[in-house]
C-alpha positions as CSV (number, residue, x, y, z in Angstrom):
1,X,127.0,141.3,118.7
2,X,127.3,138.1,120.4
3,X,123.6,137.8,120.4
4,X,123.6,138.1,116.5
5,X,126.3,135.7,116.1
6,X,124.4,132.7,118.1
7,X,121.4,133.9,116.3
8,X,123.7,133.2,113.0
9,X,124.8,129.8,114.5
10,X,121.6,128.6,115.3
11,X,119.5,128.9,112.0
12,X,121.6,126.4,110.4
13,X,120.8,123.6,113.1
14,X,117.0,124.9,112.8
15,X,116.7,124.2,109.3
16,X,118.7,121.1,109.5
17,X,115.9,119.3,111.8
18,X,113.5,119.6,108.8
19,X,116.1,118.6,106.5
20,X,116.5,115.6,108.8
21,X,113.3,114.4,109.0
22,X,112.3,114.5,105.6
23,X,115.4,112.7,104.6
24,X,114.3,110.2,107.3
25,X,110.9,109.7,105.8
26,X,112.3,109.6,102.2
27,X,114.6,106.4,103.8
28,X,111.8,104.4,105.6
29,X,109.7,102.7,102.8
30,X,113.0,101.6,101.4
31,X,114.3,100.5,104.6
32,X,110.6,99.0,105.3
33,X,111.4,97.0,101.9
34,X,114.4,95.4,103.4
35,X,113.8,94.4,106.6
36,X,109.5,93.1,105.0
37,X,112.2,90.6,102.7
38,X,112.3,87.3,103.9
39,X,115.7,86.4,102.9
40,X,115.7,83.1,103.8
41,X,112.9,82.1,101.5
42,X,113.3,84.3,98.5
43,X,112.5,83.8,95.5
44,X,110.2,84.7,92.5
45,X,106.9,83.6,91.2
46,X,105.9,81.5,88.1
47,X,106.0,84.3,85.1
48,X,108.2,86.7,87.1
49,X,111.4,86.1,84.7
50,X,109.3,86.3,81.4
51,X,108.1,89.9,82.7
52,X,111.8,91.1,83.7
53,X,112.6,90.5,79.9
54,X,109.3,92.1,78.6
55,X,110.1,95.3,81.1
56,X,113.8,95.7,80.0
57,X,113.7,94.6,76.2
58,X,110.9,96.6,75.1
59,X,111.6,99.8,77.7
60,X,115.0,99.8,75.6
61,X,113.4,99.6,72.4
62,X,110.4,102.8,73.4
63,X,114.2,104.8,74.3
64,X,114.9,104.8,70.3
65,X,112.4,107.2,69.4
66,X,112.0,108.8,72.7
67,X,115.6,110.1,71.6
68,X,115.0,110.5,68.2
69,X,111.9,112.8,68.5
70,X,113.0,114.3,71.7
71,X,116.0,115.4,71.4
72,X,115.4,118.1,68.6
73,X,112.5,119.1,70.0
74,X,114.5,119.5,73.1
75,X,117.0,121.4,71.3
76,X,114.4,123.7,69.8
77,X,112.9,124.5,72.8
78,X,116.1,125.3,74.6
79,X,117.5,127.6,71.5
80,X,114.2,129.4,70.1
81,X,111.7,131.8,71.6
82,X,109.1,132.0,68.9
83,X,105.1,133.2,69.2
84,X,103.0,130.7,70.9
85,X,105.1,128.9,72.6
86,X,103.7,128.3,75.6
87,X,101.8,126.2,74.0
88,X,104.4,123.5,73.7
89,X,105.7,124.0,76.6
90,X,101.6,124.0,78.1
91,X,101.2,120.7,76.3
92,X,104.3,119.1,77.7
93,X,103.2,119.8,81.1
94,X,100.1,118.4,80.6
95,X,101.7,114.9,79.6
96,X,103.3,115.2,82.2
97,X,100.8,115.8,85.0
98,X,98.0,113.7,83.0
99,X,97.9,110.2,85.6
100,X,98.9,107.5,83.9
101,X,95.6,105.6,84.3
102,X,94.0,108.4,82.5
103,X,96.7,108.8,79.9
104,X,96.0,104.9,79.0
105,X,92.5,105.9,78.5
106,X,93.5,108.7,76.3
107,X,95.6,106.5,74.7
108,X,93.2,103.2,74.1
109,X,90.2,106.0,72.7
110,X,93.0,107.2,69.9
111,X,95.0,104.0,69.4
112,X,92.5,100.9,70.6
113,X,90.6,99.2,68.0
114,X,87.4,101.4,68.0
115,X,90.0,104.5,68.2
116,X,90.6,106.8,64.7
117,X,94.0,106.0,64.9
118,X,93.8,102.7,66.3
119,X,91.3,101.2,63.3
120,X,93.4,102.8,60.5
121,X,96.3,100.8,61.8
122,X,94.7,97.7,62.1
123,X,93.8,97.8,58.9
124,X,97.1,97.5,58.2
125,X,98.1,95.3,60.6
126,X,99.3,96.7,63.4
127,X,97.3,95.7,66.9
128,X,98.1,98.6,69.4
129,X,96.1,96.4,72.1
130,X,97.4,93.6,74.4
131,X,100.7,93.6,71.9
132,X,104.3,94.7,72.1
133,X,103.6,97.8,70.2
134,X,101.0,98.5,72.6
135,X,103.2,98.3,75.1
136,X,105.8,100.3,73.5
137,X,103.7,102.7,72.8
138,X,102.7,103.4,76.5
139,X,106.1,103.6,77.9
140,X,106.7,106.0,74.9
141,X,104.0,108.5,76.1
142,X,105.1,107.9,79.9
143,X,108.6,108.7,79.4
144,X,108.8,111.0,76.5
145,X,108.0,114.4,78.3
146,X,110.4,113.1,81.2
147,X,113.3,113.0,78.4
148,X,112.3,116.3,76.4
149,X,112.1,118.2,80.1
150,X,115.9,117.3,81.2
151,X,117.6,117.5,77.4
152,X,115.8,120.6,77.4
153,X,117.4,121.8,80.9
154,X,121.0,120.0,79.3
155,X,121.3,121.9,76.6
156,X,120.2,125.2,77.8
157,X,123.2,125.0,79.8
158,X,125.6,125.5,76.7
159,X,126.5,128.5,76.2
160,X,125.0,129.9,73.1
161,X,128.4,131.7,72.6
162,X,130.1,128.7,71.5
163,X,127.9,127.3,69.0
164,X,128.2,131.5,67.5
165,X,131.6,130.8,67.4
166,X,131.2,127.4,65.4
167,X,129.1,128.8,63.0
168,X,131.6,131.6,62.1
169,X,133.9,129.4,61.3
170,X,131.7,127.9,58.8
171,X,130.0,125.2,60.6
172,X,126.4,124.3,59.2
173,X,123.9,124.6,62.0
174,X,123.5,120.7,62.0
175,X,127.5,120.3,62.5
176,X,127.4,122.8,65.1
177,X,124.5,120.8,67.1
178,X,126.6,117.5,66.3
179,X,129.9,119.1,67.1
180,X,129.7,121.5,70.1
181,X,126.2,121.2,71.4
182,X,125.6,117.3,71.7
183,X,129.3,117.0,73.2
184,X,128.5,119.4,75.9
185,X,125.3,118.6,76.7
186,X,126.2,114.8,76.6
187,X,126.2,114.2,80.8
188,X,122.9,116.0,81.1
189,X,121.4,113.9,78.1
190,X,122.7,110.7,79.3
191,X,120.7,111.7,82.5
192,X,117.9,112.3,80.7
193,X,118.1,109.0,78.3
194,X,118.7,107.3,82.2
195,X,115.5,108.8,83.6
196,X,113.4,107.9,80.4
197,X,114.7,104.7,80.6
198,X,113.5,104.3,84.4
199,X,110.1,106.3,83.8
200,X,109.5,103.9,80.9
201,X,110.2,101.0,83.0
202,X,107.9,101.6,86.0
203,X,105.2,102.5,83.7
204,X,102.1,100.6,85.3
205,X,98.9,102.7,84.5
206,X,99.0,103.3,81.0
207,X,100.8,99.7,80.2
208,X,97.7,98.2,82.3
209,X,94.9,99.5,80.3
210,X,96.5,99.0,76.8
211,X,99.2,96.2,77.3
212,X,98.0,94.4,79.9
213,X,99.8,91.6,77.7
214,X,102.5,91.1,77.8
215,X,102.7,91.7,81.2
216,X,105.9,93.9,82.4
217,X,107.6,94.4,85.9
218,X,104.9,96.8,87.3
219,X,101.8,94.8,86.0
220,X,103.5,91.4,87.1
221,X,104.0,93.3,90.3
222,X,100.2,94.0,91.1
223,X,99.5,90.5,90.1
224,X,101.6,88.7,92.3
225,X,100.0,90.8,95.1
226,X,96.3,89.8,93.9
227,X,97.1,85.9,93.3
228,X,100.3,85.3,95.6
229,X,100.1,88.1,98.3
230,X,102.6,90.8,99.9
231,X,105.4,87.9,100.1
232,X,105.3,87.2,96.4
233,X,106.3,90.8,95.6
234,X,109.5,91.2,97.5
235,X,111.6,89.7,95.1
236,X,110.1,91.2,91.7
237,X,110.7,94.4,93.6
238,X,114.2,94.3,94.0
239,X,114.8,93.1,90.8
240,X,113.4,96.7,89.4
241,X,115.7,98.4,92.0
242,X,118.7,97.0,91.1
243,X,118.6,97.3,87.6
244,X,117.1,100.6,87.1
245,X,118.3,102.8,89.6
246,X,122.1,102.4,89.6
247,X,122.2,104.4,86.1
248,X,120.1,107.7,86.8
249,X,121.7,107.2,90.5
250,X,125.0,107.8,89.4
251,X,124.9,109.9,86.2
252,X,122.2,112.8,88.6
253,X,125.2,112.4,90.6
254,X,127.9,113.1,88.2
255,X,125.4,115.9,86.3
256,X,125.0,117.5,89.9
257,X,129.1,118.0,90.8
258,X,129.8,118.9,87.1
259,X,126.9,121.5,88.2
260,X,129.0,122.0,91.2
């Protein structure tokens, strides 16, 4: 009995030394990053300001129809179980998994100039190369699976029961998805419109082969290191931390002890 019982105590100290140590190597890069600063010298590089505006303005803007075309299709995928659906879903994972590099080529042989796509627009236009729409576009296709994944996980956690309920008392199906499933799925779609927003934002691959102008954070980033060096990325780098991490930071939190 006693045997069992230290048996019992020690498992949990044996799992927590892997626990540890991958906490401990999650911490180091980011730890590396601080103490690499040089504090006493910092400051950023010709360009870097213009790129902090490209990086949040237009990441903002590719959020508006990430949420306006995700969040039904989110919705749809969390409520309906219909033939052939793995299909969707299959197709989702694969923008998801696709590299960025090669989702930028996917998406310069549909949307560059010599592209289907790409020559019907400019024809009208619209340059989906080296432009702002090209660079909206590419945070669009980075971040849009991100979003439709966690709505998707937000809403399947209302319970179906309730919006039953709203619809026997006369409620439309569209006022009963305004009404009782955006309201409580709104912490886990915040989270989601957070992430997006973050994915969108670090986008380098695909924004490098079809925007490479204007250039954003993460291109601005691997250009500093080319021209400047290791020192000239420091402070570009902490610039992206601090204003895109404290948002999914604390609304994962929040989602997590609601979850709690």
């Amino acid at each position: 009995m006693s045997s069992a019982t230290g048996m019992a105590r020690y498992r949990p100290r044996l799992s927590a030394l892997p626990a540890a140590l991958a906490l401990l190597l999650l911490a180091t890069p980011f730890v590396g990053l601080l103490l690499a600063t040089d504090w006493r010298h910092f400051g950023f590089a010709h360009g870097d300001g213009g790129a902090v505006r490209v990086s949040l303005g237009y990441s903002l803007i590719a959020l508006l129809p990430i949420v306006a075309l995700g969040t039904p299709l989110a919705w749809w995928l969390a409520r309906h179980r219909v033939r052939g659906q793995w299909l969707v879903d299959a197709l989702l994972l694969v923008s998801l998994l696709t590299p960025p590099l090669a989702m930028g080529l996917l998406l310069a042989s549909m949307y560059g100039p010599y592209g289907p796509a790409g020559h019907l627009l400019e024809r009208a236009g619209v340059l989906l190369t080296n432009s702002a729409p090209a660079f909206i576009l590419a945070q669009f296709y980075a971040a849009l699976p991100y979003y439709v994944m966690a709505a998707r996980t937000a809403f399947e956690g209302v319970p179906r029961e309730l919006e039953q309920i709203a619809l026997t008392l006369g409620y439309s199906p569209w006022r009963s998805f305004v009404h009782v499933s955006l309201p409580l799925a709104r912490l886990g779609l915040a989270a989601a419109v957070a992430l997006a927003w973050v994915r969108a934002l670090g986008e380098f691959g695909a924004v490098l082969i079809v925007a490479y102008y204007p250039q954003g954070i993460p291109v601005k980033l691997w250009v500093n290191l080319q021209d400047i060096g290791l020192d000239a990325v420091y402070p570009l780098l902490w610039v992206f931390f601090l204003a895109a991490l404290p948002l999914p930071l604390v609304l994962g939190m929040a989602v997590r002890r609601r979850l709690a």
